[in-house]
Kinemage of the C-alpha trace (Angstrom):
@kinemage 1
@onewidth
@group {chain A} dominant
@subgroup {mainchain}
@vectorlist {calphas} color= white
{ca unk a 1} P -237.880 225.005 -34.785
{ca unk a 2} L -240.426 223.475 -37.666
{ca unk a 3} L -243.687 223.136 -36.681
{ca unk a 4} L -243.482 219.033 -37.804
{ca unk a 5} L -241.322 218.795 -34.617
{ca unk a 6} L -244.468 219.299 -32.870
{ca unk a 7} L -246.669 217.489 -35.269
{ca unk a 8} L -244.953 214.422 -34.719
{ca unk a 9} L -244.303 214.584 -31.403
{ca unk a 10} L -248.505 215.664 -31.094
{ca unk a 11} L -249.285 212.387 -32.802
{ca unk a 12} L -247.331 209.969 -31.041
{ca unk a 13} L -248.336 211.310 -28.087
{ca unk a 14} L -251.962 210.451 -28.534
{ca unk a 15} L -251.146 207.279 -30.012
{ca unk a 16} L -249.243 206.010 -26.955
{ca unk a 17} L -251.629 207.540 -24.527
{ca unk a 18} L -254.717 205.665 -26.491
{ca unk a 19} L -252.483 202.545 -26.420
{ca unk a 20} L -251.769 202.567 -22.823
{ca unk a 21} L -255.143 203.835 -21.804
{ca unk a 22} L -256.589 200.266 -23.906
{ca unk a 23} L -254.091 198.585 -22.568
{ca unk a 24} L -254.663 199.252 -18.527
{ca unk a 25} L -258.358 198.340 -19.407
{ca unk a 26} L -257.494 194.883 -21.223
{ca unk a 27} L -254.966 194.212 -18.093
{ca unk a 28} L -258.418 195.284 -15.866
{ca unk a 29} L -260.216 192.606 -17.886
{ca unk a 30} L -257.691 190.067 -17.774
{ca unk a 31} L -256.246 189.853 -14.454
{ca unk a 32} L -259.183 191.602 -12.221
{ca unk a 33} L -262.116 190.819 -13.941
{ca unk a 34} L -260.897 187.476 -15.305
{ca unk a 35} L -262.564 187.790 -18.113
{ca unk a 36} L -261.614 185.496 -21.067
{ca unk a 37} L -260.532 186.515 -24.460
{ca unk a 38} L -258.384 189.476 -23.379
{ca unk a 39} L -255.014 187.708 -23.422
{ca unk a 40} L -254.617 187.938 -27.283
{ca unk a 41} L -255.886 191.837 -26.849
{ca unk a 42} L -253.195 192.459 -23.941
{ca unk a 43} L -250.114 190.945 -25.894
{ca unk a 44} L -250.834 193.155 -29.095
{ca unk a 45} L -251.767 195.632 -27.864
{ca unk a 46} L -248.690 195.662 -25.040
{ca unk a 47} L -246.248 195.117 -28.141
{ca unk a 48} L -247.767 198.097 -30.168
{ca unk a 49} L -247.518 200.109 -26.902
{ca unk a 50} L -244.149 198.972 -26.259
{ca unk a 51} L -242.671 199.383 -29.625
{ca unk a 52} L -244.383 202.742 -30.506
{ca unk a 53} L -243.584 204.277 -26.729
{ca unk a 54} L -239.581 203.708 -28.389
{ca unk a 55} L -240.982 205.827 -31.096
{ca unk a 56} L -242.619 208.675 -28.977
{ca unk a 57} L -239.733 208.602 -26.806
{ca unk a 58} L -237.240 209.567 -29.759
{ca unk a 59} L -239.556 212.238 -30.885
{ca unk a 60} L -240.499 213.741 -27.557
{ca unk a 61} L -236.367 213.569 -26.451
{ca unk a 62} L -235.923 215.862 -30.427
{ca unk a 63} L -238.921 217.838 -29.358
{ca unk a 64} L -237.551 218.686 -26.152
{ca unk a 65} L -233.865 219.453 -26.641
{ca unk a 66} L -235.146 221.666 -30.045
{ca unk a 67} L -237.504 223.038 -27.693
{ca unk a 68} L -234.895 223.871 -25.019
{ca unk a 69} L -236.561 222.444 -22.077
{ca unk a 70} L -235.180 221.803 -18.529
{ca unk a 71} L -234.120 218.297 -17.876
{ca unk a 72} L -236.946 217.940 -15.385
{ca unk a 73} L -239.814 218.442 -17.880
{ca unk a 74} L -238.118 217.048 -20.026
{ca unk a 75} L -237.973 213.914 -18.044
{ca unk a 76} L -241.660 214.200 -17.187
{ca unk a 77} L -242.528 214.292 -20.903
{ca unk a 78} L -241.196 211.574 -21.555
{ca unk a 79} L -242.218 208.822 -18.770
{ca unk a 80} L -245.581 210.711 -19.719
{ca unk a 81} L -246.078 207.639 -22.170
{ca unk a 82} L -245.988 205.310 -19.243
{ca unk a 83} L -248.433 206.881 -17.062
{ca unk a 84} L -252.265 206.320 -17.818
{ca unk a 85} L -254.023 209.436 -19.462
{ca unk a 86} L -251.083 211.520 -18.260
{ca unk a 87} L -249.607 211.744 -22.285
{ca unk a 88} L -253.221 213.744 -23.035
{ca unk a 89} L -252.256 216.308 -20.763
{ca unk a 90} L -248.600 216.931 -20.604
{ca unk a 91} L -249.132 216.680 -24.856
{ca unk a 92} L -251.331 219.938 -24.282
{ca unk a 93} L -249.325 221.903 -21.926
{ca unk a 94} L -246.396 221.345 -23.588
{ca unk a 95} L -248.162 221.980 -27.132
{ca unk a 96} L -248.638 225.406 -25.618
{ca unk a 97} L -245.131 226.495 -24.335
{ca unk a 98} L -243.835 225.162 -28.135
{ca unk a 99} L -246.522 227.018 -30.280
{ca unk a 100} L -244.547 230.317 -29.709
{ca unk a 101} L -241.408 229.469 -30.327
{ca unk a 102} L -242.881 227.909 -33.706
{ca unk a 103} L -244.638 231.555 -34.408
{ca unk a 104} L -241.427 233.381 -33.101
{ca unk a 105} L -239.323 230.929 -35.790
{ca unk a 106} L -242.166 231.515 -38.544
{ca unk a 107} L -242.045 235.354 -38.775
{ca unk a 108} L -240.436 236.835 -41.908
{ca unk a 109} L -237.058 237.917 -41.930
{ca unk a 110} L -236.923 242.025 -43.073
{ca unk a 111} L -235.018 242.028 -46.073
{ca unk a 112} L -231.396 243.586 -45.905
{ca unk a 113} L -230.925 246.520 -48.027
C-alpha cells in the first residue's frame, strides 16, 4: 500500500471532523441559543460537510479494504465522519495500525542474482 492512501484518507479525515465539529456548534447557536445570523453559517457549512463526508467516505472505504480491515472497523471508520470529534481519534488509531504496513511495503526488495 502507498503511503498517499493514508495521506488522503489523513486529510479528509480532519477536514470532515473540523466541519462537523463547526457545524454541531452553528446548530448549538441556531436552534438552542437562538442566536441570529447562524442560518447562512449552518447551510454552508452543512453542504461542505455533506458533500466532502461523500469524499472521506470513498477514501476511508479504499483505505480500508487496501488496508485489509475487518468489516466492523471498517464500518466504524467510516460513520466516524458523522460522529462529533470521533474522526480525530479513530484518524489516529487507525493512522497507527496503517503506518506498518506502509514501512513493511516501503522496504527494498534484495536484488536477485
Amino acid at each position: 500500500m502507498k503511503k498517499s492512501v493514508l495521506t488522503r484518507y489523513r486529510v479528509m479525515a480532519y477536514v470532515t471532523a473540523v466541519l462537523l465539529v463547526l457545524l454541531t456548534i452553528g446548530v448549538i447557536g441556531k436552534r438552542v441559543l437562538g442566536l441570529d445570523g447562524f442560518d447562512g453559517f449552518v447551510s454552508v457549512v452543512g453542504i461542505a460537510h455533506g458533500w466532502l463526508y461523500v469524499l472521506y467516505l470513498v477514501f476511508a472505504f479504499d483505505l480500508g479494504t487496501k488496508a485489509k480491515m475487518p468489516l466492523g472497523r471498517l464500518a466504524w471508520v467510516l460513520l466516524a465522519g458523522t460522529v462529533p470529534t470521533a474522526a480525530f481519534f479513530v484518524e489516529r488509531k487507525v493512522t497507527r495500525e496503517v503506518e506498518p504496513l506502509i514501512a513493511k511495503n516501503a522496504t527494498p526488495k534484495p536484488a536477485a542474482v
